[in-house]
Each structure stands twice: as C-alpha cells, then as structure tokens.
N, C-alpha and C positions, 0 to 999 in steps of 0.2 A: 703397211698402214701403221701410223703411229697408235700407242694407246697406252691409259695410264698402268691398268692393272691387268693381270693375266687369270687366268681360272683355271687349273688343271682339271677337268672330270674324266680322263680317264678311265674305263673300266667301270662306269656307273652309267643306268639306265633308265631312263625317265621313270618318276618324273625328278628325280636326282641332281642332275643336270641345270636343267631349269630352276629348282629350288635354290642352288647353290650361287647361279645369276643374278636371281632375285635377292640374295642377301647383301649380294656383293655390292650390285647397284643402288643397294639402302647406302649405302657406306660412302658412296662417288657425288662430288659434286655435279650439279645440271653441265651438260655438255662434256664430260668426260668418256672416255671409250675405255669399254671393258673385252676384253680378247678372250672366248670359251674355244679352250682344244674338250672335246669328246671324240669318243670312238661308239657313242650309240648310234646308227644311220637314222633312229626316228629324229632325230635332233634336228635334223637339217625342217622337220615339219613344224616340228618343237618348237623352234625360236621363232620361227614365222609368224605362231599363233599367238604366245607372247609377247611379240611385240607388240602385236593388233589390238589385243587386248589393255597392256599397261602405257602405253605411250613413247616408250621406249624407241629408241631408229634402230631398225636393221642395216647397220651400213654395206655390211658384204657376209658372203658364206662362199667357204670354198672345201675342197676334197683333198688332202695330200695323203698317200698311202692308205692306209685303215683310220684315218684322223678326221674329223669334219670339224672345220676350225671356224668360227662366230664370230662377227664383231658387235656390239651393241653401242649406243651413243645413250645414255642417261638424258633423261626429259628431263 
C-alpha cells in the first residue's frame, strides 16, 4: 500500500502509539495515508477505536512477526 509518511512506535505502549498518530495526522494533508509499525498487540483495538472516534479511515491492519502494522487515511 502506498503512503505518505511512516510512524515508527516501536517498543511503546498505549496510549503512546496513538498519541504519536494523532500528531502526525495534524501534520498530513485530507486524504493522505499515514503507515504506524507498533509492536503493542493492544494496538490492533487501538486504532479501531480511533478511527471511530476522529474520522480518520482505517484502510488496513495487518501482523508480520512481533509488528502490527496500521494504515490510516487522514479525513
């Protein structure tokens, strides 16, 4: 999946994660995709509820190794 900007949160644990999202996607123009690698497994509930909540697209979440990798589409 294409996207503009990447997020590393490794090794950080909600709500860390998310906080770091949220700044990022202040930053991104409407319609841009922001790509979060974590290694929290709450994360994967994490972004669900953030999205629900800010308007935000969850366009996918997936699992590779100890990684749970996000994508977000800025509203």
């Amino acid at each position: 999946m294409q996207f503009q900007k990447e997020l590393d949160t490794r090794g950080l644990n909600c709500p860390l994660p998310i906080l770091k999202a949220k700044k990022a996607l202040a930053e991104m123009a409407a319609g841009q995709v922001l790509k979060v690698v974590a290694t929290d497994p709450g994360s994967m509930r994490d972004f669900q509820a953030f999205a629900r909540q800010t308007g935000n697209e969850l366009l996918e979440q997936s699992t590779a190794a100890d990684e749970f990798i996000h994508y977000l589409k800025r509203r």
